[in-house]
The first five atom37 places (N, CA, C, CB, O) and aatype in JSON, in Angstrom:
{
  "aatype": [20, 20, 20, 20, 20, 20, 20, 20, 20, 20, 20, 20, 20, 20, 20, 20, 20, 20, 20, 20, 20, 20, 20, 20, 20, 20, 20, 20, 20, 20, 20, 20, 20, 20, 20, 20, 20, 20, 20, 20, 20, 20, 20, 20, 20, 20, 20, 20, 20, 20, 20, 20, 20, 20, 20, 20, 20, 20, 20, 20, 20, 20, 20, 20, 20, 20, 20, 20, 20, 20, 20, 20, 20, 20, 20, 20, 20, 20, 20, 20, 20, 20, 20, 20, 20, 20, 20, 20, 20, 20, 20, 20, 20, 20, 20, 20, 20, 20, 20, 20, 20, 20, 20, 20, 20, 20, 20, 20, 20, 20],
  "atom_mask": [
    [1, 1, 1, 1, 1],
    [1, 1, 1, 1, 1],
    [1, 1, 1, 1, 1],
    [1, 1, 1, 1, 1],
    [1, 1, 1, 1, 1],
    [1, 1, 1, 1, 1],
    [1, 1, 1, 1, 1],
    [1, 1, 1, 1, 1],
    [1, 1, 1, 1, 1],
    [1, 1, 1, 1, 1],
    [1, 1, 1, 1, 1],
    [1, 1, 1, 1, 1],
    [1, 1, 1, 1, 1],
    [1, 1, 1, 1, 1],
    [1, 1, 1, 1, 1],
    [1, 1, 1, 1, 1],
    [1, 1, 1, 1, 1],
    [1, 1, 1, 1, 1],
    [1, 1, 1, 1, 1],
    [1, 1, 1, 1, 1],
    [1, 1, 1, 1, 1],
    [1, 1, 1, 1, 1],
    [1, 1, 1, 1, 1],
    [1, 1, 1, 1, 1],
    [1, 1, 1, 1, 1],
    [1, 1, 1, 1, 1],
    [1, 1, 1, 1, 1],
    [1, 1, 1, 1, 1],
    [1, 1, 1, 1, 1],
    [1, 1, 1, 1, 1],
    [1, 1, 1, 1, 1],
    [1, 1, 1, 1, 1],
    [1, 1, 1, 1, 1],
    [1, 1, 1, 1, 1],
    [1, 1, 1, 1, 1],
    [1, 1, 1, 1, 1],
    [1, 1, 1, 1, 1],
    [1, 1, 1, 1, 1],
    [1, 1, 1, 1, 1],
    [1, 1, 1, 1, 1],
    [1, 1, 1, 1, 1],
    [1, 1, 1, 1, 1],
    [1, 1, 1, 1, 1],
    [1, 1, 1, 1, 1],
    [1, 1, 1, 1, 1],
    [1, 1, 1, 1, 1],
    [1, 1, 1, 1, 1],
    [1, 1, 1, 1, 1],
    [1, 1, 1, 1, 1],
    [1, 1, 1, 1, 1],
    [1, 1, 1, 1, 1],
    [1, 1, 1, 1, 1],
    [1, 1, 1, 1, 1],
    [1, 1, 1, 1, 1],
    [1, 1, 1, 1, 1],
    [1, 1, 1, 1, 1],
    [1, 1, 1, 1, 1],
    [1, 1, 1, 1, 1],
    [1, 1, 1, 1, 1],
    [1, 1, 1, 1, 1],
    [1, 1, 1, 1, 1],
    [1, 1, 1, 1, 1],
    [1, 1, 1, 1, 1],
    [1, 1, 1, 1, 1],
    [1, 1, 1, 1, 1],
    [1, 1, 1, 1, 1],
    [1, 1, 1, 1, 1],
    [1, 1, 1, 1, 1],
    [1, 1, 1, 1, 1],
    [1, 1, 1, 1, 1],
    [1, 1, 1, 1, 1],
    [1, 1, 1, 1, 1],
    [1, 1, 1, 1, 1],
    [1, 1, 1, 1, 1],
    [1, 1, 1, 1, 1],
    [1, 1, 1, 1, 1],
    [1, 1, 1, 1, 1],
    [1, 1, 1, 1, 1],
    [1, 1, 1, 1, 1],
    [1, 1, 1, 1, 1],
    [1, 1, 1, 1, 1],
    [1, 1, 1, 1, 1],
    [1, 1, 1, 1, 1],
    [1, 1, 1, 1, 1],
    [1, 1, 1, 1, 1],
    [1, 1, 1, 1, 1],
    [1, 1, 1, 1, 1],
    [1, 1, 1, 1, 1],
    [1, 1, 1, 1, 1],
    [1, 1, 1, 1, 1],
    [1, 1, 1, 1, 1],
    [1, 1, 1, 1, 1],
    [1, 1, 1, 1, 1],
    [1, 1, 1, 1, 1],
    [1, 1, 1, 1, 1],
    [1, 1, 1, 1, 1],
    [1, 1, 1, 1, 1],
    [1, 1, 1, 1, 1],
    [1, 1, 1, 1, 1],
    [1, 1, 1, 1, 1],
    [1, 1, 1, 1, 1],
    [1, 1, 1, 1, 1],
    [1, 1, 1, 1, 1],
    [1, 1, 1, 1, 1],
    [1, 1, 1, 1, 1],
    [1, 1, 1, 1, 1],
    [1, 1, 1, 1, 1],
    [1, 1, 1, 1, 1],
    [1, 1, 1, 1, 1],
    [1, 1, 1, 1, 1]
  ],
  "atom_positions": [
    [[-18.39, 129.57, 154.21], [-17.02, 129.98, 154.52], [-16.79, 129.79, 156.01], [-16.76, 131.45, 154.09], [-17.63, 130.15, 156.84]],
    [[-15.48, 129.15, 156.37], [-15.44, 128.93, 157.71], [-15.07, 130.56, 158.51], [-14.24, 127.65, 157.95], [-14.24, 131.39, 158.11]],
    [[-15.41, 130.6, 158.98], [-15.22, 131.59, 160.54], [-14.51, 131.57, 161.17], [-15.87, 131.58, 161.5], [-14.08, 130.44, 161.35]],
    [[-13.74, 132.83, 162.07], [-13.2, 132.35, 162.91], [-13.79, 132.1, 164.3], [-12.3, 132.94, 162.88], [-15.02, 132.23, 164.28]],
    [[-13.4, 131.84, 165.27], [-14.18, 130.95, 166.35], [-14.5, 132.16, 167.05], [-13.33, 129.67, 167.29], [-15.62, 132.52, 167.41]],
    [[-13.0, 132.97, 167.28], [-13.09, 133.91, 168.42], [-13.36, 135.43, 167.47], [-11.46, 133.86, 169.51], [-13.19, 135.66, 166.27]],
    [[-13.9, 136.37, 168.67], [-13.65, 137.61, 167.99], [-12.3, 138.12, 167.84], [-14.32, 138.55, 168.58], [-11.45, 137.72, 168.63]],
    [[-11.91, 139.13, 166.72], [-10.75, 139.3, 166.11], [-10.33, 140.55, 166.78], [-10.82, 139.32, 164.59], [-10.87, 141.59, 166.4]],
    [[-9.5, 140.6, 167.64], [-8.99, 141.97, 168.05], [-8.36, 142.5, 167.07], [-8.13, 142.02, 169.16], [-7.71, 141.69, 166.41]],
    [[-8.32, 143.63, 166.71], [-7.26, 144.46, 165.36], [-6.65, 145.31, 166.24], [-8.08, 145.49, 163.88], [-7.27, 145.84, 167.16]],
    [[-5.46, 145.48, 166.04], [-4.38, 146.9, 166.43], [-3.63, 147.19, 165.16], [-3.06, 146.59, 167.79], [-2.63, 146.7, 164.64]],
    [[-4.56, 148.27, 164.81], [-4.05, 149.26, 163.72], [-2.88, 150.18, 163.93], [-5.08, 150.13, 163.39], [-2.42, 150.83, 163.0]],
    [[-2.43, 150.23, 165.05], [-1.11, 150.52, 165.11], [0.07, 149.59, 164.57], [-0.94, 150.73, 166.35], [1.1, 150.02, 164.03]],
    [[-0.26, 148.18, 164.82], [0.5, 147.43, 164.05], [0.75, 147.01, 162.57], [0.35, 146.68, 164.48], [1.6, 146.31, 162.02]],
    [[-0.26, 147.69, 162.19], [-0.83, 147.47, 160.84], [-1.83, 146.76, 160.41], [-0.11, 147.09, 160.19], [-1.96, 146.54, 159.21]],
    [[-2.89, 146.18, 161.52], [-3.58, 145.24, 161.19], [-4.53, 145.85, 161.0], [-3.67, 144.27, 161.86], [-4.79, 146.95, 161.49]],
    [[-5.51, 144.94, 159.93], [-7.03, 145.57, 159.34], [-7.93, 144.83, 159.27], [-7.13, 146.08, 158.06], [-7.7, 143.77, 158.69]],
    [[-9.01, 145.03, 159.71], [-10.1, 144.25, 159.67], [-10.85, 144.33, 158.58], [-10.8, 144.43, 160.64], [-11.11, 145.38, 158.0]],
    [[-11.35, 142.89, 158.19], [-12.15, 142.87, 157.14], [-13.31, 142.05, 157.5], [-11.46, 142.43, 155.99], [-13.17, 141.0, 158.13]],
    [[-14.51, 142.49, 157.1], [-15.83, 142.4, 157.7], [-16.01, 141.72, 156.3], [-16.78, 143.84, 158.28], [-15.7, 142.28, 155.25]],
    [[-16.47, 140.65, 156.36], [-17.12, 139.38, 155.08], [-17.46, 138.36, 155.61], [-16.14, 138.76, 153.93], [-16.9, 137.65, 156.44]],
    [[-18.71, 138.25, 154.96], [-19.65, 137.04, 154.96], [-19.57, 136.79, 156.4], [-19.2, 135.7, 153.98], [-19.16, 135.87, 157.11]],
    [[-20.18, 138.06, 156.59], [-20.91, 137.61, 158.66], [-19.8, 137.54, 159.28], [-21.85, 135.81, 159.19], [-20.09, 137.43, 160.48]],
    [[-18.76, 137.53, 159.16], [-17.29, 137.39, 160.06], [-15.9, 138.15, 159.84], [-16.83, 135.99, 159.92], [-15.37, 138.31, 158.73]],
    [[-15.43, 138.54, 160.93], [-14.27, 139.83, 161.26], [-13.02, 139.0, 161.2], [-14.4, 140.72, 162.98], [-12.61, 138.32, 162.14]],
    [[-12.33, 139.1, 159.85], [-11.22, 138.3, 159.69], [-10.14, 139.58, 159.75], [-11.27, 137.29, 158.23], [-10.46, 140.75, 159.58]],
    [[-8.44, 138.97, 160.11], [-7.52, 139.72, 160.52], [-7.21, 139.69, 159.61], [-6.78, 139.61, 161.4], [-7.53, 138.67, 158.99]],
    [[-6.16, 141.0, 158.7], [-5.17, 141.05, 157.73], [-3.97, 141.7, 158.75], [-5.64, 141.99, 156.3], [-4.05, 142.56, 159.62]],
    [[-2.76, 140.84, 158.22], [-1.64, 141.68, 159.26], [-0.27, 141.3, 157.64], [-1.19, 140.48, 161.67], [0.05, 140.32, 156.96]],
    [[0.07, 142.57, 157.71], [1.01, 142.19, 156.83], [2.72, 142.56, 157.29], [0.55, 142.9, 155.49], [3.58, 143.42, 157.17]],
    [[2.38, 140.92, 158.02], [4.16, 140.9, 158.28], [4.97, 140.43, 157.25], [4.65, 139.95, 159.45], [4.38, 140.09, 156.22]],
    [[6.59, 140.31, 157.3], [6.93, 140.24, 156.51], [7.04, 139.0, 155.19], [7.58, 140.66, 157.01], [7.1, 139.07, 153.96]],
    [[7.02, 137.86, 156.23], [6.61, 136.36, 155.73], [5.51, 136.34, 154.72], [6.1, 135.45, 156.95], [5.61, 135.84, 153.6]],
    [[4.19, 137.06, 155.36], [2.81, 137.56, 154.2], [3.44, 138.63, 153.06], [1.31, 138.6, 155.2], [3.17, 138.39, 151.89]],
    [[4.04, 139.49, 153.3], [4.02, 140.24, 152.19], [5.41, 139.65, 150.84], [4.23, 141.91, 152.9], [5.41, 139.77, 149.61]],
    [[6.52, 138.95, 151.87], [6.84, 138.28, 151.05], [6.23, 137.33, 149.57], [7.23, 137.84, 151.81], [6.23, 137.43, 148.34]],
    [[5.76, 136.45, 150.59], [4.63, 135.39, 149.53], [3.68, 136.03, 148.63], [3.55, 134.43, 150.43], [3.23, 135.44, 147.65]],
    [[3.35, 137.25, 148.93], [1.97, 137.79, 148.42], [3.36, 138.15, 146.98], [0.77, 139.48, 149.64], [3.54, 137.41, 146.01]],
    [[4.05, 139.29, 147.23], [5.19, 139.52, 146.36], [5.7, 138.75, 145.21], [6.09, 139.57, 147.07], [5.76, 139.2, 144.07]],
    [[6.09, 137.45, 145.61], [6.65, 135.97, 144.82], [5.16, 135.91, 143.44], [6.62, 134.03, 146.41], [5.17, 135.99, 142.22]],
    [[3.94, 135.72, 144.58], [3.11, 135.51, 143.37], [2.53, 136.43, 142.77], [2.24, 134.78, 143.51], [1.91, 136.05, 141.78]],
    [[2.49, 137.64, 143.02], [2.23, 138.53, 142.19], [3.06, 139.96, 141.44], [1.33, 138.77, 142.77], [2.63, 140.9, 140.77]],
    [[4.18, 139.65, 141.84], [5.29, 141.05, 141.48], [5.68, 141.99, 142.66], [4.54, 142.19, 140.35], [5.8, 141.76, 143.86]],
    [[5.83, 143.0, 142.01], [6.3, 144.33, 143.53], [4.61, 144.49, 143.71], [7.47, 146.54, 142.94], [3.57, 144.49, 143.05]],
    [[5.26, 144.66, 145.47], [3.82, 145.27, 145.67], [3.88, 146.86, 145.68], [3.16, 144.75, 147.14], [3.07, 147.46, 146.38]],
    [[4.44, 147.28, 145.22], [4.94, 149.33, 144.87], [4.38, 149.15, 143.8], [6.84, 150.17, 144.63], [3.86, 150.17, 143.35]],
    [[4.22, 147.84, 142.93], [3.88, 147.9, 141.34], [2.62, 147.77, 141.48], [4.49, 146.83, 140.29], [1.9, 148.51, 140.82]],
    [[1.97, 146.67, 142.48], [0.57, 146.21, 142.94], [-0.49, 148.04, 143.51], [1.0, 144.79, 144.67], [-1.51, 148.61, 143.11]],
    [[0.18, 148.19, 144.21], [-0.22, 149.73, 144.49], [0.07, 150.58, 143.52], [0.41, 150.31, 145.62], [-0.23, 151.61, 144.13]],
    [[0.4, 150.91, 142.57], [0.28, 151.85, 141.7], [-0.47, 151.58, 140.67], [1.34, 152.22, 141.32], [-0.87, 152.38, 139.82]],
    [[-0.73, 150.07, 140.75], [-1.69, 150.03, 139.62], [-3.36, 150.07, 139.94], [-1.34, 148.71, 138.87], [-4.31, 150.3, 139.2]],
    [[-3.27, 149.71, 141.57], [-4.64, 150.34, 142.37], [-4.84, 151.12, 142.17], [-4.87, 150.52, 143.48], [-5.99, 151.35, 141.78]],
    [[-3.76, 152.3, 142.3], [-4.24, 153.78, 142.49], [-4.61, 154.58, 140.76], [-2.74, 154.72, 143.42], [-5.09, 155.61, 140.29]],
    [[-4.19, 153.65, 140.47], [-4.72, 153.94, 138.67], [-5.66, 153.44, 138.34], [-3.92, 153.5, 137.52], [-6.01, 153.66, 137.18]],
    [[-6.24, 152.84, 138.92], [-7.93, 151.6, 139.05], [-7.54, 150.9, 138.53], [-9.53, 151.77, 138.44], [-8.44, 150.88, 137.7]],
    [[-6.75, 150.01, 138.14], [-6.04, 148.58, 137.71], [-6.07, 147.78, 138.65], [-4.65, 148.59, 137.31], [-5.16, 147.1, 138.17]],
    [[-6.3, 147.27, 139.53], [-6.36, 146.62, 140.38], [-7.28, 145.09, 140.28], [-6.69, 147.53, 141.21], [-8.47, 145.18, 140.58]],
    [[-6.98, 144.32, 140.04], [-7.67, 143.28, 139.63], [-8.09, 142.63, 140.89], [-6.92, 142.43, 138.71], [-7.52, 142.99, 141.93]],
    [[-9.32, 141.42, 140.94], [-9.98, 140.94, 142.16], [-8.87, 140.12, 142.16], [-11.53, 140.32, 142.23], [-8.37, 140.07, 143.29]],
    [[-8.24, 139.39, 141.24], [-7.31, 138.08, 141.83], [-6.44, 138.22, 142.83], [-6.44, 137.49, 140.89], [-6.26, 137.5, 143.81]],
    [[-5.64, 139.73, 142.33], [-4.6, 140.26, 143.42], [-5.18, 140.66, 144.27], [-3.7, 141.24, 143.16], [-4.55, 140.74, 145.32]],
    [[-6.38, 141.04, 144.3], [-7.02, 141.69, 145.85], [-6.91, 140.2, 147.03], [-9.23, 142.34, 145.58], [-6.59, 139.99, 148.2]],
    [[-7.39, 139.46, 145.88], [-7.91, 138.08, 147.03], [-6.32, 137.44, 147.6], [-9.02, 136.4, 145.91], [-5.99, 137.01, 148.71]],
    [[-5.58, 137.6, 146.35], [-3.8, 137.07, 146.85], [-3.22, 137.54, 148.0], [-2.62, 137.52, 145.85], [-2.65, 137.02, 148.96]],
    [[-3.54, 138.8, 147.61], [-2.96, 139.76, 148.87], [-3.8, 139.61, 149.83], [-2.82, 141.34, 148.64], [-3.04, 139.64, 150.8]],
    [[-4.73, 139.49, 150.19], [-5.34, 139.63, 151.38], [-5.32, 137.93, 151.79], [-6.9, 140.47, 151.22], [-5.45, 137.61, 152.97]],
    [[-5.17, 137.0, 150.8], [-5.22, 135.46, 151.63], [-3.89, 135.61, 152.27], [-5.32, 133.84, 150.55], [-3.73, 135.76, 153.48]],
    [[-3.09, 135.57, 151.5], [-1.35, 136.33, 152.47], [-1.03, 136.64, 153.69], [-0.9, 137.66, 152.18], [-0.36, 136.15, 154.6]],
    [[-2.09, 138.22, 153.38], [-2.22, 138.67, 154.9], [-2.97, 138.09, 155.8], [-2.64, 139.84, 155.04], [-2.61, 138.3, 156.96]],
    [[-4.18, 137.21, 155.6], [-4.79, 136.45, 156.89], [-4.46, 135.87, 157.85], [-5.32, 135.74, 156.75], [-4.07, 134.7, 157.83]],
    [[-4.55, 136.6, 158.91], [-4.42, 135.57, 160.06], [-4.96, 136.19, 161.68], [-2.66, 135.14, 160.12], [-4.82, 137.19, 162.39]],
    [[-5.71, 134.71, 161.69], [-4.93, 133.49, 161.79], [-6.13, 133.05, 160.09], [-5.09, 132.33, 163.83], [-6.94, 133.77, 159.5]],
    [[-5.77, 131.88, 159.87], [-6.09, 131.24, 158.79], [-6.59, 129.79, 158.8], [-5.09, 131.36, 158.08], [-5.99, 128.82, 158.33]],
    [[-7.85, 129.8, 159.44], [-8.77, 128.77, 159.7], [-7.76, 127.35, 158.7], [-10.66, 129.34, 159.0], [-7.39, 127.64, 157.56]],
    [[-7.46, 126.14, 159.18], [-7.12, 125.4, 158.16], [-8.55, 124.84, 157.32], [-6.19, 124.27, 158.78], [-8.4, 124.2, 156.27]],
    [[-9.45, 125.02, 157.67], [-10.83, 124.63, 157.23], [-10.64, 125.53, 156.04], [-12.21, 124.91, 158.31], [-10.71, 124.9, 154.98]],
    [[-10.45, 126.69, 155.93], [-10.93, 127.72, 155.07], [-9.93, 126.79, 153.89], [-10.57, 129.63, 155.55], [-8.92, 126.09, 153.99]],
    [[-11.03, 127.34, 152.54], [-9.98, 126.95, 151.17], [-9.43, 128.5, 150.35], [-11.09, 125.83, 149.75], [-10.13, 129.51, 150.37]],
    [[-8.27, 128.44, 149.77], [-8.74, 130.22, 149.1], [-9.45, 130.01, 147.69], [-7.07, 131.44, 148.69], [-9.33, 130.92, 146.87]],
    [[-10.13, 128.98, 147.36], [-11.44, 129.29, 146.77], [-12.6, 129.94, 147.68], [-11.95, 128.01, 146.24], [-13.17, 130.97, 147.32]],
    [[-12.95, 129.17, 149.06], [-13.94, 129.46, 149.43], [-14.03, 131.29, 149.61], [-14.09, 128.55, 150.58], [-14.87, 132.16, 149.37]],
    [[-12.63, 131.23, 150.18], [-12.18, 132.55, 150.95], [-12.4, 133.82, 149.41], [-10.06, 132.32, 151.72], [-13.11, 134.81, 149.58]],
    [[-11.86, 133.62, 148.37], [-11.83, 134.23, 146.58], [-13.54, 134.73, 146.82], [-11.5, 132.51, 144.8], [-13.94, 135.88, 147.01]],
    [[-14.47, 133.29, 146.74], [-15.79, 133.31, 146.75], [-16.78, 134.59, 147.47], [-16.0, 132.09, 147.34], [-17.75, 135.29, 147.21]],
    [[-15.66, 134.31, 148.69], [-16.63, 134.89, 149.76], [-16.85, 136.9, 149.25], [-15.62, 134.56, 151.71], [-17.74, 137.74, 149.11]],
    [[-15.15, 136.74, 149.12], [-14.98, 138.38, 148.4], [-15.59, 138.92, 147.63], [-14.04, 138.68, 147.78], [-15.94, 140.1, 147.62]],
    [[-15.87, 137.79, 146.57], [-16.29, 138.49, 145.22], [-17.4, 138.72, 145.73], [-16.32, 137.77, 143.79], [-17.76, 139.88, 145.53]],
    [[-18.14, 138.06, 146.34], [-19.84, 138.03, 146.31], [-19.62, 139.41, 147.76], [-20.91, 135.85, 146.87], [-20.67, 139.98, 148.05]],
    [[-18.49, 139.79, 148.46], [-18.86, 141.34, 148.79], [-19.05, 141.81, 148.05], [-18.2, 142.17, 149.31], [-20.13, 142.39, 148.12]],
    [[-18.41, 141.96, 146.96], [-18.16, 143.26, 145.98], [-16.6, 144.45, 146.09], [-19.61, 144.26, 146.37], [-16.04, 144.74, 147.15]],
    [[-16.37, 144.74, 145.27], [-15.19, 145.38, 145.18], [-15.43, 147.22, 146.12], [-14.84, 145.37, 143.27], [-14.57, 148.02, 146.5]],
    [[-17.08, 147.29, 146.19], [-16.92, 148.66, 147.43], [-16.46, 148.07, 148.6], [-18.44, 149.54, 147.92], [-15.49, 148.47, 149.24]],
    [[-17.25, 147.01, 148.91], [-16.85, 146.72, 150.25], [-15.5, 146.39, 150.86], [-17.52, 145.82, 150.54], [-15.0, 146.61, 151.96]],
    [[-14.98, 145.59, 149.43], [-13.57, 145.05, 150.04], [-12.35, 146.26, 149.83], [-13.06, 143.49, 149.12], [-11.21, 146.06, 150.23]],
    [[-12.76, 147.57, 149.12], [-11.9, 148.71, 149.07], [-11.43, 149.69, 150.36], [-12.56, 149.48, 148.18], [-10.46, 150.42, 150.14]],
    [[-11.77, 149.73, 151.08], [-11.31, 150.41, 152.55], [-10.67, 149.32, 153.39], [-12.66, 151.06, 153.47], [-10.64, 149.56, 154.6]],
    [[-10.23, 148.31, 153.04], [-9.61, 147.25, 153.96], [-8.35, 147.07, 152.66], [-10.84, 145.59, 154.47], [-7.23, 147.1, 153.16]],
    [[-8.34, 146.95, 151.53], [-7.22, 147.0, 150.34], [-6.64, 148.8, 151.37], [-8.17, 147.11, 147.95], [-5.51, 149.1, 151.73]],
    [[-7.51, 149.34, 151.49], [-6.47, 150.72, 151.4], [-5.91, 150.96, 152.76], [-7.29, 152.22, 150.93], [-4.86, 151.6, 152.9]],
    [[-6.45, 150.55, 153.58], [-5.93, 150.82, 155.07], [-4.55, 149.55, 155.33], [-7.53, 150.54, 156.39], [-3.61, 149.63, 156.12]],
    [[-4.99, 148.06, 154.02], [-3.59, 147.33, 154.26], [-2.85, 148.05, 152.9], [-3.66, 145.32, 154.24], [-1.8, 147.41, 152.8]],
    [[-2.86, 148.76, 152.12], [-1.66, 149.26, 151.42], [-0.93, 150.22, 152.36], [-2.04, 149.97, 150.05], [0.27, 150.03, 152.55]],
    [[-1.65, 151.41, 153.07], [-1.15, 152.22, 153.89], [-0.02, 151.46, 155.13], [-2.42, 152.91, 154.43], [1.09, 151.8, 155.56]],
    [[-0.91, 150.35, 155.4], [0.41, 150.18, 156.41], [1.03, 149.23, 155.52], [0.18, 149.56, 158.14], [2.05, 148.86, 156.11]],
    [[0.93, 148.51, 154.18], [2.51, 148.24, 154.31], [3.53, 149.82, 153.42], [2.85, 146.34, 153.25], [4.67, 149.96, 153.84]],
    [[3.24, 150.44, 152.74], [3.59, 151.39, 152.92], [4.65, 152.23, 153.73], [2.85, 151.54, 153.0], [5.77, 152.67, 153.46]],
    [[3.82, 152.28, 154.85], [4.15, 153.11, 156.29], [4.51, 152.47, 157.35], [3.1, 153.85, 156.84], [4.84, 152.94, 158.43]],
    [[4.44, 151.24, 157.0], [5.05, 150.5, 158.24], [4.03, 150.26, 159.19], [6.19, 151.28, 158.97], [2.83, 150.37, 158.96]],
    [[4.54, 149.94, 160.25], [3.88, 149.73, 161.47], [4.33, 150.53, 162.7], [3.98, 148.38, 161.76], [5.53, 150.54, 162.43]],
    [[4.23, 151.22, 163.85], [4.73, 151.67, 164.9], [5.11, 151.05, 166.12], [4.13, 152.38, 165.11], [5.6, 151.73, 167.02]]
  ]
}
């Protein structure tokens, strides 16, 4: 999986979340352009979050939503490779980065 080059500053005040996979600190920022697209292909995301919080939450939408939110977004990277990299975290690991980006889109940003 490609990397990014530089280290990833996060400001969680803005809403951004870091996600730690496969040896490298990738950005999730969910502006509106990302949450749009993520939306189109998968429904409401009020619907996407309620079905998390009911443990419905499927890996496909985890990986949708979070390829969405990436950035920046290596053009090297594929979202197979990127799908790949997730699954083989595992669904503990990738759960505190799903919940800190539902919270801020949620809550906004400050």
């Amino acid at each position: 999986m490609s990397a990014p080059s530089e280290s990833m500053a996060i400001n969680p005040r803005r809403g951004e979340v870091a996600l730690d996979v496969a040896g490298a600190r990738w950005r999730l920022v969910p502006r509106f352009a990302a949450l749009a697209a993520a939306e189109a292909e998968l429904g409401s995301l009020f619907a996407l979050i309620e079905r998390a919080s009911a443990g419905e939450l499927r890996l496909v939408e985890l990986v949708a939503l979070f390829w969405h939110c990436l950035d920046p977004r290596p053009e090297t990277l594929t979202r197979a490779a990127f799908a790949d990299a997730l699954a083989a975290a595992g669904l503990a690991r990738l759960t505190p980065a799903y919940k800190a980006l539902a919270l801020a889109i949620l809550g906004g940003s400050a």
